[in-house]
N, C-alpha and C positions, 0 to 999 in steps of 0.2 A: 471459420475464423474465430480465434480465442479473443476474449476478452479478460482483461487481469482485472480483479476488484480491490487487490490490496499488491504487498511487496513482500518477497522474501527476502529479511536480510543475512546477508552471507558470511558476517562476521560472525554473531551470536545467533543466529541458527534461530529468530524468533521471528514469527508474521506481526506484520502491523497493518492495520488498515482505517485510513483515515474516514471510518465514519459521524464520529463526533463532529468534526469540523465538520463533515456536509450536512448534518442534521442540524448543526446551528446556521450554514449558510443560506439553508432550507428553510429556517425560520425566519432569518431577516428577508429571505426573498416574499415569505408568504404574506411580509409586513408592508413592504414597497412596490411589489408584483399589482395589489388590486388599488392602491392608493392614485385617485385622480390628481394630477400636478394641478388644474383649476383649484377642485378643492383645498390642494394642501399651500396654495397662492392665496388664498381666499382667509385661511387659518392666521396666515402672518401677517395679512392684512389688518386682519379684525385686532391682530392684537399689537399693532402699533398704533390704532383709533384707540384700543384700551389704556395704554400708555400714552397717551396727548391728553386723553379725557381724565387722566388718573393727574396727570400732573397738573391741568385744569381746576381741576378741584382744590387740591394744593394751593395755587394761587387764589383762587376765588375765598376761599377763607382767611387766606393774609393779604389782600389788596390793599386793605388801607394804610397796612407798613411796609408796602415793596416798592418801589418809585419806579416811575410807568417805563423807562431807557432801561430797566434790566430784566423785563419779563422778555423780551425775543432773544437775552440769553439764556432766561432758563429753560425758553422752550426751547432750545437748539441741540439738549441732551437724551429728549426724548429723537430727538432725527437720528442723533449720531448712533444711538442704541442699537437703534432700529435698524441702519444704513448696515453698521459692524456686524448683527447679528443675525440678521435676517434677508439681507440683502437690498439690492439699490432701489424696487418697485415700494415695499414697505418703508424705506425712508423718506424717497419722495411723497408716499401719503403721507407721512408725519409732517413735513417739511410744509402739506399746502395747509393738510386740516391744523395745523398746531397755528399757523399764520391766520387763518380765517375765527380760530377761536380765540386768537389776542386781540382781532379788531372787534368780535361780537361781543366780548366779557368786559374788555380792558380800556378803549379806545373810545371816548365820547363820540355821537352820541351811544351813551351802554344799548347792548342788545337790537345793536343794528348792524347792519355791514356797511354802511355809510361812514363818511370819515368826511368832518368838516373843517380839520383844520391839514392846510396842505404839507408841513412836514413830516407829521402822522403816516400822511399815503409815501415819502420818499423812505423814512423807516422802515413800514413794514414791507413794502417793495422790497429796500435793503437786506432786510430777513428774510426774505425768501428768497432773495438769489443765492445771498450766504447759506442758507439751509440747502436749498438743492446742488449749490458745489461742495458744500461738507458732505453730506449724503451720498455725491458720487463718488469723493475720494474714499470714505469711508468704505462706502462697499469694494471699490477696488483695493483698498489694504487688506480689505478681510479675504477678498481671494487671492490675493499676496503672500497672505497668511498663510492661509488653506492651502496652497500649488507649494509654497516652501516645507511647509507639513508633511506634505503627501508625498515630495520629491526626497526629503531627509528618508521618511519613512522605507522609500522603494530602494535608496539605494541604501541605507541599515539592513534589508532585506535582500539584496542581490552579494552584499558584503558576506553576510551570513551564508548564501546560496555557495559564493564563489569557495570559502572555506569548508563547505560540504563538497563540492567538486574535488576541491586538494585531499581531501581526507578518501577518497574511490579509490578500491585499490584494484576493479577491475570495470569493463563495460558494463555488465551487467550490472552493479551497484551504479553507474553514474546515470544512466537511462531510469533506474528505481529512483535517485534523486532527485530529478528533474519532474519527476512525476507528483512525488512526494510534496515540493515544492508549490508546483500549479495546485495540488488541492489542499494543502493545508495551509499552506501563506499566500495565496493568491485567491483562494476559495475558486478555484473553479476544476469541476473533475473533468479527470485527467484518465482515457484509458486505452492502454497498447493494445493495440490489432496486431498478430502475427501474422509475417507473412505466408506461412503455407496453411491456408484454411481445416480448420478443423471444427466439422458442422456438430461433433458431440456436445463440445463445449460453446458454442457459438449462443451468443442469445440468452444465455443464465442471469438469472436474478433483477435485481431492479435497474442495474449500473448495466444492462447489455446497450451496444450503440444503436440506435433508430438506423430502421434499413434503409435509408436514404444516403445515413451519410458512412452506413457500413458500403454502399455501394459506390459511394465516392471514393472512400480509402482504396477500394479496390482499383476502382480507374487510374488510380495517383501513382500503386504499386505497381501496377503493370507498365504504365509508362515512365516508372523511373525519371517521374521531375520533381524537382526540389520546391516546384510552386506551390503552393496555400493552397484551399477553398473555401472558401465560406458561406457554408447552407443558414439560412433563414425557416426552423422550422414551424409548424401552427400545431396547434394542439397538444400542449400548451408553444406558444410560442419560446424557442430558444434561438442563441446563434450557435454554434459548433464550428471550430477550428480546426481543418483537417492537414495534417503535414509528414511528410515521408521522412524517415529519419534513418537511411544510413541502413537500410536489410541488408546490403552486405556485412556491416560488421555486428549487427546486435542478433541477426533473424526477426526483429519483427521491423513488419513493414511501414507503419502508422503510429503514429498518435493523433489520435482524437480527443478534444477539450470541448466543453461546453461553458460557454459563455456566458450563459443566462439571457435573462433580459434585456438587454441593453441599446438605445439611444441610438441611431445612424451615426450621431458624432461620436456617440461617447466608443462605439465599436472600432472604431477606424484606431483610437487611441491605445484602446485596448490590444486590439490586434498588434500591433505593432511592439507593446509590452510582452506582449506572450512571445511572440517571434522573435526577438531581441533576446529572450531567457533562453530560445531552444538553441538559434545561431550557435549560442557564447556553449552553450553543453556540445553542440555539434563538434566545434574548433577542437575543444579539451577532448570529446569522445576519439578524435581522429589521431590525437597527440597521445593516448592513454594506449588504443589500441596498435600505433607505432611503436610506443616503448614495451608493448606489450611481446609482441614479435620480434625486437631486438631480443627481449629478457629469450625468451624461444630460442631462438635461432645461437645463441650464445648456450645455453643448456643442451642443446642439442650436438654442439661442439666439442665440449665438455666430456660430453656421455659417449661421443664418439673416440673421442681420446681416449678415455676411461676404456673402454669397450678393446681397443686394439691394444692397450698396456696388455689390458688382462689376457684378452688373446695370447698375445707376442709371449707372455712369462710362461701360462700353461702351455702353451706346445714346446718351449724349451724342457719346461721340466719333465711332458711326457713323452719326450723325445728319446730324454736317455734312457729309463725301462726299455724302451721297443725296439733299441739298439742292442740291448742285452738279450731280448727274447729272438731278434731276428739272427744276432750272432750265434745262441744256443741252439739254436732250430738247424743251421747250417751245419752246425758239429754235431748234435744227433743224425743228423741228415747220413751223414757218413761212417758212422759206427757201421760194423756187419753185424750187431744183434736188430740193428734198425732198418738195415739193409733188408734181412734174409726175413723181415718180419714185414708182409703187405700191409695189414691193419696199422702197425705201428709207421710204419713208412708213408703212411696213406696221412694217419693222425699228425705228425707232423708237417709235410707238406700243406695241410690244411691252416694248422697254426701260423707258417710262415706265412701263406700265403692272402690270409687276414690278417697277420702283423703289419705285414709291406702293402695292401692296402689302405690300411690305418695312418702307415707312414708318410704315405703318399695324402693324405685329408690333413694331417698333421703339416705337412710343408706345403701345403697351399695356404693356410690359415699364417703360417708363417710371412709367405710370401706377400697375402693382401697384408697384414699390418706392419709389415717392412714396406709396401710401396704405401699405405695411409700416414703411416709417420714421415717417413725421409722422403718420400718420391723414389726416385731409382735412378742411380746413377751409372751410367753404360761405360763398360770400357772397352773401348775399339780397338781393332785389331785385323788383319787381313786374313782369313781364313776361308779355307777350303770348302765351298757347302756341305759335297760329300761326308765330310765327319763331322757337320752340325746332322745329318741326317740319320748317319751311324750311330752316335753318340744317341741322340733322341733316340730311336731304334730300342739300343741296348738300354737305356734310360726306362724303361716302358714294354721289356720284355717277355717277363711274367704274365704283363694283362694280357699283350697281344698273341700268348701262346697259343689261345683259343680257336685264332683266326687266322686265315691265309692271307699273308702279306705280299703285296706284289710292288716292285717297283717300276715305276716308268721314268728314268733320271737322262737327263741329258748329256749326251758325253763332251771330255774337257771340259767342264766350266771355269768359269774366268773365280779369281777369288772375289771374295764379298769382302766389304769393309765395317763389319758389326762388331757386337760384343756378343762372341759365341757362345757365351755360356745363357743368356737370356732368351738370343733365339735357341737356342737346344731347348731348355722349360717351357717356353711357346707352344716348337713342334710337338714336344711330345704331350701339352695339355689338347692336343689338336685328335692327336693318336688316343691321349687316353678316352675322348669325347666318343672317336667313330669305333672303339670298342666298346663302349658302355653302352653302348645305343645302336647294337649290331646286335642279333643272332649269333650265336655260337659256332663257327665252321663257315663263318663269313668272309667273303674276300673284304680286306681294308690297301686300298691301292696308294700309293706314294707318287707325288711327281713332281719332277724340278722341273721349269721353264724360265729363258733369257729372253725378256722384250728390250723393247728400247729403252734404259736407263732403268729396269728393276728386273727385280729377279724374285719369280714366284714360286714357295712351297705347299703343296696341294695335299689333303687328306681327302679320299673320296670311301665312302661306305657306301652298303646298301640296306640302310636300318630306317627307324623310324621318319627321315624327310624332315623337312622344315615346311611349313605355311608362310605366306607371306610377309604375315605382323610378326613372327618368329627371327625372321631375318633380318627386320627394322631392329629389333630388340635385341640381336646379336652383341655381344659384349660388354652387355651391364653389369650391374656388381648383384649378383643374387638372384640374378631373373631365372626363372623354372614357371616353364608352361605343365599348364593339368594335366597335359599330358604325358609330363614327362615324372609325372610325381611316383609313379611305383620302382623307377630306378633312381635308388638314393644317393645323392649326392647335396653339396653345397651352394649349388651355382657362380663358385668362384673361378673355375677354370677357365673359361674364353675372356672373364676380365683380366684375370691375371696375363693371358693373351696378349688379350689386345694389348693390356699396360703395356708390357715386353716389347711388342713390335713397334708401339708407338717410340717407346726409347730410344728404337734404333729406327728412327724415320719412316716406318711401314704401317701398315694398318690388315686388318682380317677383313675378309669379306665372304660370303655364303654363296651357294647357288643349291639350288633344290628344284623336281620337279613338281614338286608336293609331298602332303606328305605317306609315311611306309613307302618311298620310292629313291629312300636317300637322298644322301649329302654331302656337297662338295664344299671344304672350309680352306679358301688359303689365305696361306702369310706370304706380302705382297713389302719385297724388304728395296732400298733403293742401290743400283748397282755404285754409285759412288754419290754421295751427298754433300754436300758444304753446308746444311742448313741443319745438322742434326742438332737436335739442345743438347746439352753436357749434363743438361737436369731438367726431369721429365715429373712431371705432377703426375697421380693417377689420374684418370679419366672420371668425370660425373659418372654416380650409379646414377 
């Protein structure tokens, strides 16, 4: 399991890694971490007795020119001070000792706590009710104060976050910012667990996770819940925040945050802040990586477009050359100095016979980016199978010169209602399949059969066989098993197939006993159809 200690950023190609801010949060924790709350209760105490006793003195030396009705206002500033600044415990001391030092200094008889004359006691009664409801409101303005502070502050800071979010131009930058976030404006570190462990890197440096709550990310990631944990750990005590974030779209599986020190209340609040910044990153991650895959899936369109123009234009333009050279080949062919000459007779035969080759990879590449652009539109017609079969035959005569062709064709057949010219390119991408993938001096067998409402065209070889997954994957656009890799070809021929038979409402199908035991491929066309489309999509590679 990796742990990140900093961010790479992807725009300017530069690391950053917030150790400053942890070295100062490190500070302030090393300041509050050992400090007793008695103690630092004890501190604000003393020094709101310092400030009654300060103002005390104040009065004691001008008593003879302050008239006795306005000294429990002036002590009413030492409360309020105290109450604002330091909270409600320190102004109620102010509030009682500041009362008990008007009656002992100020209040005949002097330097007693005795009060002999009775509206003396209703006064400073009076004062001290008023002191301790000033006191409590006061302290409640101050955290008034303080919760409006701290609430402007957090959402100036999440304003700031959310315009970091808008500015990602991928996932991986917005998962960097939310990290970024938690340890430099939130102070609390922040570090991604990947999801597929990697123990090289696992554990480095000072920032690696405690194996407790690396073993919790782990539980989290495997079960794939969106739920929290939160370990409590001792030595030195911390909290840590564990939460799964989305390993399907970034790869890692966790973040982990460490909390610090913190209060059972003040945690629950906390938490809730932290989880609230990753929610609102999670929504925008989901929304970044949506348009993310639009932008994809639209480039990829694009490129596929691009891809078959270009297609489409160079096999036109290397079309006409190879009509020149296969014409030339054919009238050398026939000279008697080419005749009477075997070498030279042999050499041209050879030419032609890799030209028309060539011609034939050249009109398949044709054919896929005329059905990728337009679809294929069929034109029907009632025609004879017999010279869809001929036709493909002589279509594919050259290749099949090799081998012994056998027909097994059904006699009379009823006519078909296709577009002949599309099953003829089918059959004979069918023919050219079980010769490319036959032995030389090979039977490749033909057969027509009439079932009820189709009518099937059969190529049967005895060459390399198909496997089972072979025959699932029959008529994709480009598929070539390992197999099949040392006879060179494009893998466009059974789609272009299938396309074709799909136009005319049929489909291909295989049979095989395995494989080096041959293969049976037919086109399975319908005897008369009503449903056929007028316009056929290619088929998903």
């Amino acid at each position: 399991m990796s742990t990140f200690k900093g961010r790479r950023d992807l725009r300017n190609n530069r690391t950053s890694v917030p150790q400053k801010n942890q070295s100062k949060r490190a500070d302030v924790q090393r300041g509050s971490r050992w400090d007793n709350p008695l103690i630092a209760g004890a501190i604000l105490v003393a020094a709101s007795l310092f400030l009654v006793a300060l103002v005390t003195a104040g009065l004691f030396a001008i008593r003879d020119s302050v008239p006795l009705n306005l000294i429990p206002l002036i002590y009413i500033l030492p409360v309020i001070f105290s109450a604002t600044r330091w909270g409600i415990v320190p102004g109620l001391v102010a509030a009682v000792t500041s009362a008990a030092a008007a009656d002992f200094f100020f209040y005949p008889p002097f330097y007693s706590l005795w009060l002999q004359n009775g509206q003396d006691v209703i006064d400073l009664l009076l004062y001290l009710l008023v002191a301790i409801v000033t006191s409590n409101l006061a302290a409640r303005l101050r955290n008034e104060v303080d919760t409006s502070v701290r609430r402007e502050k957090e959402i100036s800071e999440l304003h700031v976050f959310s315009q970091g979010l808008a500015t990602c131009l991928t996932s991986r930058d917005l998962i960097f910012a939310v990290q970024d976030y938690l340890s430099n404006t939130l102070k609390y570190r922040a570090v991604l667990i990947a999801s597929a462990p990697d123990d090289s890197e696992s554990g480095k440096g000072d920032d690696a996770v405690p194996d407790r709550i690396r073993r919790e990310a782990i539980k989290l990631i495997a079960a794939q819940t969106l739920d929290s944990s939160i370990l409590m750990e001792t030595l030195p005590r911390r909290a840590w925040l564990v939460r799964i974030i989305a390993p399907e779209i970034l790869g890692y599986g966790a973040i982990a945050i460490e909390l610090g020190d913190v209060t059972r209340d003040g945690l629950e609040a906390t938490v809730k802040r932290v989880e609230a910044v990753l929610r609102e990153a999670m929504v925008t991650l989901k929304h970044l990586k949506t348009k993310e895959a639009i932008e994809q899936a639209t480039l990829n369109y694009r490129t596929e477009v691009l891809r078959d123009a270009l297609v489409g234009g160079m096999s036109h333009e290397l079309r006409s050359p190879l009509a020149s050279i296969l014409g030339s080949c054919s009238v050398l062919h026939q000279l008697p100095a080419i005749v009477n000459d075997d070498r030279s007779h042999a050499l041209i035969e050879a030419i032609h016979d890799q030209a028309a080759k060539l011609d034939a990879e050249i009109r398949d590449l044709l054919d896929a980016s005329r059905i990728s652009a337009n679809g294929v539109h069929p034109q029907f017609m009632w025609t004879d199978p017999t010279d869809i079969i001929a036709g493909a035959v002589k279509q594919k005569e050259r290749r099949l010169s090799d081998h012994s062709v056998v027909f097994d064709l059904q006699k009379d057949p009823p006519f078909v209602h296709v577009d002949p010219v599309l099953v003829e390119q089918a059959l004979g991408q069918l023919l050219e399949n079980a010769a490319k993938y036959s032995s030389a001096g090979g039977e490749i067998k033909i057969t027509s059969r009439f079932g009820r409402g189709y009518f099937d065209l059969s190529v049967t070889d005895h060459g390399v066989g198909l496997t089972a997954e072979e025959q699932k994957e029959l008529g994709k656009r480009c598929y070539r098993n390992d197999r099949h890799a040392a006879v060179p070809g494009s893998g466009l021929g059974l789609w272009i197939a299938s396309t074709f038979a799909a136009a005319n409402g049929g489909s291909i199908f295989a049979e095989s006993a395995g494989p080096r035991l041959g293969a049976t491929v037919s086109l399975r066309l319908p005897l008369v159809s009503e449903e056929i489309p007028e316009f056929v999509d290619a088929p998903d590679a």
